[in-house]
C-alpha positions as YAML, in Angstrom:
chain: A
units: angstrom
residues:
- id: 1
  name: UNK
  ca: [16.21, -66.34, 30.48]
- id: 2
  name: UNK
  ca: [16.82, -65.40, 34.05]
- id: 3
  name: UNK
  ca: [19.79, -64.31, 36.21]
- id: 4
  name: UNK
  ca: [20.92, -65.46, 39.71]
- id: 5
  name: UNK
  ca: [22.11, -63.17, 42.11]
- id: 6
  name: UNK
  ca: [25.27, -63.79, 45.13]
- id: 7
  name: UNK
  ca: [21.78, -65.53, 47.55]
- id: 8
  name: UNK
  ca: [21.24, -67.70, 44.82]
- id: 9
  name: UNK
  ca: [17.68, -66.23, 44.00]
- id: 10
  name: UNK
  ca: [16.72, -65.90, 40.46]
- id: 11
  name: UNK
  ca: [15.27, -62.99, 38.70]
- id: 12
  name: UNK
  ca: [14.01, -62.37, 35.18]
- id: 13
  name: UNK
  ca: [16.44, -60.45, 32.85]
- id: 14
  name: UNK
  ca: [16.28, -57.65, 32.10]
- id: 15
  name: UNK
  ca: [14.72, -56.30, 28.71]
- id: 16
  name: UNK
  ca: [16.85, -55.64, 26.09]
- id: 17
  name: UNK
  ca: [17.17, -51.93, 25.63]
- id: 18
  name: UNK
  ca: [14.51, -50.07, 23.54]
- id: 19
  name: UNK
  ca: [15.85, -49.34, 20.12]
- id: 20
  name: UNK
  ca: [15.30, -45.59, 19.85]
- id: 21
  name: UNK
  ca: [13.44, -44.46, 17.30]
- id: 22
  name: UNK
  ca: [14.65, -43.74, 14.25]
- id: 23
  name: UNK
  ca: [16.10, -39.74, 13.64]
- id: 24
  name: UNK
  ca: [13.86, -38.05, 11.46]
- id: 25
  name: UNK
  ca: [16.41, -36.74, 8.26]
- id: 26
  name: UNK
  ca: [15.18, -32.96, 8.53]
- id: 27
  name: UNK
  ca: [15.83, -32.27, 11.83]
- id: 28
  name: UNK
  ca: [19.54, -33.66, 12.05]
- id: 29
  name: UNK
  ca: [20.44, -33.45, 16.03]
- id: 30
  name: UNK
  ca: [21.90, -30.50, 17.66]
- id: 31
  name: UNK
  ca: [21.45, -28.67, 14.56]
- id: 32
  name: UNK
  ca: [19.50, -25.75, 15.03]
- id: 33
  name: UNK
  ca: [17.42, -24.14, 12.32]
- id: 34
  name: UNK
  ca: [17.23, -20.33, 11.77]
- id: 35
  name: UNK
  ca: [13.91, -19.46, 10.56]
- id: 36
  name: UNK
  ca: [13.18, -17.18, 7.10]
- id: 37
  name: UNK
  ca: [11.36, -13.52, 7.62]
- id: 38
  name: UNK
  ca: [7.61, -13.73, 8.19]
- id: 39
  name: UNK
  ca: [7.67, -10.84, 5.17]
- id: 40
  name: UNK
  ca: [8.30, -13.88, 2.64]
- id: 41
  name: UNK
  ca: [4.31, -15.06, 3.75]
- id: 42
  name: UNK
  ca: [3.22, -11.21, 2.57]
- id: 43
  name: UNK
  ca: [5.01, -11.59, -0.50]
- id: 44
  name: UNK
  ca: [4.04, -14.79, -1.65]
- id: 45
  name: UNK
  ca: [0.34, -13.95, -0.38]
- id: 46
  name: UNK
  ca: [0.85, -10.45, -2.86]
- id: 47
  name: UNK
  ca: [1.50, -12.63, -5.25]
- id: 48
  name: UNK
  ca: [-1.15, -15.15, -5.33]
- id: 49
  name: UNK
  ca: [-3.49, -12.68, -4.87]
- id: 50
  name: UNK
  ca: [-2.12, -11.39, -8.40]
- id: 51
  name: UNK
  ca: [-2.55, -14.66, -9.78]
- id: 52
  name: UNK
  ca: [-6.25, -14.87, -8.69]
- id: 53
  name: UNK
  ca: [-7.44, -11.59, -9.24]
- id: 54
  name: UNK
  ca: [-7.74, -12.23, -13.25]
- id: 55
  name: UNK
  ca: [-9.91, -15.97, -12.85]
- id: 56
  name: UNK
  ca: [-11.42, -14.36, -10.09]
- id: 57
  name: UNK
  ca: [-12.84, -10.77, -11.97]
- id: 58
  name: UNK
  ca: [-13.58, -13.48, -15.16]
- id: 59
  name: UNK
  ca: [-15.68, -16.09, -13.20]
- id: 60
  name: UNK
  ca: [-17.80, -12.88, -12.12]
- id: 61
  name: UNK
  ca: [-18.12, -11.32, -15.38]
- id: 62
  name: UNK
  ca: [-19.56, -14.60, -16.85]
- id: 63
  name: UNK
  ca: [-21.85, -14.94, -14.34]
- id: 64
  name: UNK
  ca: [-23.16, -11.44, -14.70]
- id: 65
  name: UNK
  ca: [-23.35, -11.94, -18.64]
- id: 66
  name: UNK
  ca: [-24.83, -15.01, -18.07]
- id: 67
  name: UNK
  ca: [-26.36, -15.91, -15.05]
- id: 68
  name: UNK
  ca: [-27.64, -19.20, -13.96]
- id: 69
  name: UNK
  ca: [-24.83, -22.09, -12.80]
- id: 70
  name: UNK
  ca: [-22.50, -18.95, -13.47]
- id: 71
  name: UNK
  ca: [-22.43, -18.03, -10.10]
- id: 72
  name: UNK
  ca: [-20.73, -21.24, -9.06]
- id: 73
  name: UNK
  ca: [-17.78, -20.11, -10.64]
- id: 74
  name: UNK
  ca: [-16.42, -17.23, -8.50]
- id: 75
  name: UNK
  ca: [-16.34, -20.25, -5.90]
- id: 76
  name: UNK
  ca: [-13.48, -22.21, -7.25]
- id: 77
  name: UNK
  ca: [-10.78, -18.73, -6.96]
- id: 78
  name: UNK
  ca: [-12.11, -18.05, -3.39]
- id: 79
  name: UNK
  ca: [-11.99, -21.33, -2.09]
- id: 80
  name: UNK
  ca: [-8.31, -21.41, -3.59]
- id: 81
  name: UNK
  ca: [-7.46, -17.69, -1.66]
- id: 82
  name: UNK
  ca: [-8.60, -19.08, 1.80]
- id: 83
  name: UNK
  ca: [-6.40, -22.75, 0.61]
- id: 84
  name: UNK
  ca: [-3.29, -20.45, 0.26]
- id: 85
  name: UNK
  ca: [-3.90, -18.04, 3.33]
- id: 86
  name: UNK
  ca: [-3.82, -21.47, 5.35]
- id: 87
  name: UNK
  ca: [-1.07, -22.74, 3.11]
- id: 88
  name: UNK
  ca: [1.19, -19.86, 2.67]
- id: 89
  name: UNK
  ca: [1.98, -19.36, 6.08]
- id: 90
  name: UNK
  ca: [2.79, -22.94, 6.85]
- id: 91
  name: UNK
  ca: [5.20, -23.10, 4.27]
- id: 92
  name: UNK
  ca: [6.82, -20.21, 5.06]
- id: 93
  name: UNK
  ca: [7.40, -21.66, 8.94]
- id: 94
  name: UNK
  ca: [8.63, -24.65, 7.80]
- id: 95
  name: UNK
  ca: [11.77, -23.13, 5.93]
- id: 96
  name: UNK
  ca: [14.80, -22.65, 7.46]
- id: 97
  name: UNK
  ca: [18.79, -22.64, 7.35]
- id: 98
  name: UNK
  ca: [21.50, -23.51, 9.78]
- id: 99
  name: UNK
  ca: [25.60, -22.98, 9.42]
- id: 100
  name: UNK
  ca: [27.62, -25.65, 10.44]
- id: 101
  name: UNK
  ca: [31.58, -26.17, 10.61]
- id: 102
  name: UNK
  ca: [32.13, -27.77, 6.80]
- id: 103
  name: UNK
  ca: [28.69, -27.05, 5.20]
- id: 104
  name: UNK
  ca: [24.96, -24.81, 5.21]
- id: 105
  name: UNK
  ca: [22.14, -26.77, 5.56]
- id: 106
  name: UNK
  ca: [18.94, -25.77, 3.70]
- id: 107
  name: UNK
  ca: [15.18, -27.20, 5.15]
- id: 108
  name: UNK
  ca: [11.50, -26.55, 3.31]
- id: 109
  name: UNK
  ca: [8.19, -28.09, 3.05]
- id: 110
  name: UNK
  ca: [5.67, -29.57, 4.68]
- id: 111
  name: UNK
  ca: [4.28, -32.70, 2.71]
- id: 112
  name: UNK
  ca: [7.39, -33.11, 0.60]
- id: 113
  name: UNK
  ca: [10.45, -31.81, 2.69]
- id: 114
  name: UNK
  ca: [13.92, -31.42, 1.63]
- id: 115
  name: UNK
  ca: [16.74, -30.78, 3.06]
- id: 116
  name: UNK
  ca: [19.92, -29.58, 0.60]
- id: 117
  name: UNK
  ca: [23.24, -29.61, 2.42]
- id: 118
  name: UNK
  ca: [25.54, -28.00, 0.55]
- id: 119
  name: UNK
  ca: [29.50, -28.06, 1.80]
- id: 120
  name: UNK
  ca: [31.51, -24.84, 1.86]
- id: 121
  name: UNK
  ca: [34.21, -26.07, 0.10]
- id: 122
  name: UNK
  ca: [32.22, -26.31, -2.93]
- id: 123
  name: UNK
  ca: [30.70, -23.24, -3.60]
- id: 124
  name: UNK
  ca: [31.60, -21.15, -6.54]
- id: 125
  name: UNK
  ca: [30.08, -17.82, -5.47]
- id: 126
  name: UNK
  ca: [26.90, -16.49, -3.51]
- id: 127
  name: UNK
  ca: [24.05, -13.95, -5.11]
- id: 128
  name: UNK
  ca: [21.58, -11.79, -3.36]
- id: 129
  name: UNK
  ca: [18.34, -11.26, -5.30]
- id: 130
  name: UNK
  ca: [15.20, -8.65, -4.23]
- id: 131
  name: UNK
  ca: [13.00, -8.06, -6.43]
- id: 132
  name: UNK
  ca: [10.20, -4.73, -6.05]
- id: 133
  name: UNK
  ca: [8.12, -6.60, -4.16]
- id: 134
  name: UNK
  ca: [10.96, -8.48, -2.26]
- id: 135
  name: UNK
  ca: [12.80, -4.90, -1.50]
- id: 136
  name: UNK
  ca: [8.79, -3.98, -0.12]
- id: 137
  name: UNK
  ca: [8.66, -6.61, 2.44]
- id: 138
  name: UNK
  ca: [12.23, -6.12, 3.35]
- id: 139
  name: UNK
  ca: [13.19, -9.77, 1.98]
- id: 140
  name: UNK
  ca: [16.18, -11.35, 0.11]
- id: 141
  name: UNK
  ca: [17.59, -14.36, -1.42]
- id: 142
  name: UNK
  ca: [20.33, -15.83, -1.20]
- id: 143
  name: UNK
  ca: [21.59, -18.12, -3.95]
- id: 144
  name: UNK
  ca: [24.22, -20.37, -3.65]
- id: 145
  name: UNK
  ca: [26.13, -21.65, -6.49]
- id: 146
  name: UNK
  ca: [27.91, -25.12, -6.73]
- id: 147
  name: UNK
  ca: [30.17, -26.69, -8.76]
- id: 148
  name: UNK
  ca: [27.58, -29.10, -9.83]
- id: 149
  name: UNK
  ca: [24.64, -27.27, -11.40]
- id: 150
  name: UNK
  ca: [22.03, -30.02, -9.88]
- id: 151
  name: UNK
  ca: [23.20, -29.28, -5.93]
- id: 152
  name: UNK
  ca: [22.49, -25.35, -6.70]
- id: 153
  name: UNK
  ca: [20.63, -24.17, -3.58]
- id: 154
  name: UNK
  ca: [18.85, -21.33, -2.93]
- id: 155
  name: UNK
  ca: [17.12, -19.54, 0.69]
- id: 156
  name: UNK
  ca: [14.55, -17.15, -0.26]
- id: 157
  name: UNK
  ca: [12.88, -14.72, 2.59]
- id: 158
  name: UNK
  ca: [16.10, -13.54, 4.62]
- id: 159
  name: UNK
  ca: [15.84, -10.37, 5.97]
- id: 160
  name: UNK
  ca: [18.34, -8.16, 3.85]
- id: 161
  name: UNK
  ca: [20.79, -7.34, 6.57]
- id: 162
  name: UNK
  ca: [21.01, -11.20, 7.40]
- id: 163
  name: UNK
  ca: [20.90, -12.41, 3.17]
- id: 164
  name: UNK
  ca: [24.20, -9.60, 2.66]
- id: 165
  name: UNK
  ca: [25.57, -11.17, 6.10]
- id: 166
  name: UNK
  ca: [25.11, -14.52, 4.80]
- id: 167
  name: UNK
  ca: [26.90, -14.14, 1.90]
- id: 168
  name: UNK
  ca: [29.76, -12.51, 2.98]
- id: 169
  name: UNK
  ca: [29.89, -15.34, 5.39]
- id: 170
  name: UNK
  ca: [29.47, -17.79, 2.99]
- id: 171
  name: UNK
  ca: [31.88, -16.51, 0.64]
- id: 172
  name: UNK
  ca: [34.96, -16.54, 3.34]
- id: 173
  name: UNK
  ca: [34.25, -19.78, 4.63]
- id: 174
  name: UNK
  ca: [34.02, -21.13, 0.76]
- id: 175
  name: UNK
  ca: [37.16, -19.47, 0.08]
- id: 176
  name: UNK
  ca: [38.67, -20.89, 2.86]
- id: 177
  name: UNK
  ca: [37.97, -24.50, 2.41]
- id: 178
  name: UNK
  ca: [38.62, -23.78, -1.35]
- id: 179
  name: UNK
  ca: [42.20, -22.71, -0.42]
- id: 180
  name: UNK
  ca: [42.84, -25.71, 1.61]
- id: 181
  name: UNK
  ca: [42.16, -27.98, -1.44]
...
């Protein structure tokens, strides 16, 4: 198909615009994701490690007792350590959170991402969790409670200033759109 301009010369038309390519779901646009506390990679590294320790100290104590193929065994817990000091940290990067006018949005994972938006309006109440370890690394949750059990969301690694601030945040603006029900 081609055009004709006022001289009576013909050009080509033009191309039909480009059809953008489609949004990706987890990074809505001109949202902007605030990122969890780098102490959440410590204490999910602490507690691996804990996890490990025990198949770790028995794969050596077999192959001490009894020798031989044995001493493949200590392979399969260190091999899984330097997995989740790769892993760990990557997971931890790829969480975040981000407050927006009627609802908090809620982003994680790497291979299988989700993204839990969860409006104000429907949240019962808010809880703030630390744990030993979580109190160590200067960490909180915060964990968000619907009126549907199965929407229930939860942001773990918040800095404990931010998780309190959160929630009494989170609280007001759920009251609010509560009251205008």
């Amino acid at each position: 198909m081609s055009e004709t301009d006022d001289a009576g010369a013909e050009h080509p038309a033009a191309p039909p615009p480009r059809e953008e390519q489609a949004a990706d779901p987890f990074a809505p646009p001109g949202v902007e994701f605030r990122p969890v506390s780098t102490g959440l990679i410590t204490a999910r590294l602490v507690t691996a490690g804990l996890w490990v320790v025990v198949p770790l100290v028995a794969s050596i104590v077999l192959a001490v007792l009894l020798g031989g193929w044995f001493w493949l065994l200590p392979v399969v817990p260190v091999v899984l350590v330097v997995w989740l000091l790769w892993l760990i940290p990557r997971q931890v990067r790829a969480m975040g959170y981000a407050e927006q006018g009627d609802d908090l949005l809620i982003r994680k994972g790497i291979l299988f991402r989700s993204l839990v938006v969860v409006p104000y309006g429907r949240m019962q109440f808010v809880d703030v969790n630390a744990g030993p370890l979580a109190r160590r690394c200067g960490i909180a949750q915060v964990q968000l409670h619907t009126a549907s059990a199965q929407s229930d969301a939860a942001i773990d690694g918040l800095p404990a200033d931010e998780a309190n601030r959160l929630r009494d945040r989170l609280t007001a603006r759920g009251e609010a759109r509560l009251a205008g029900l």
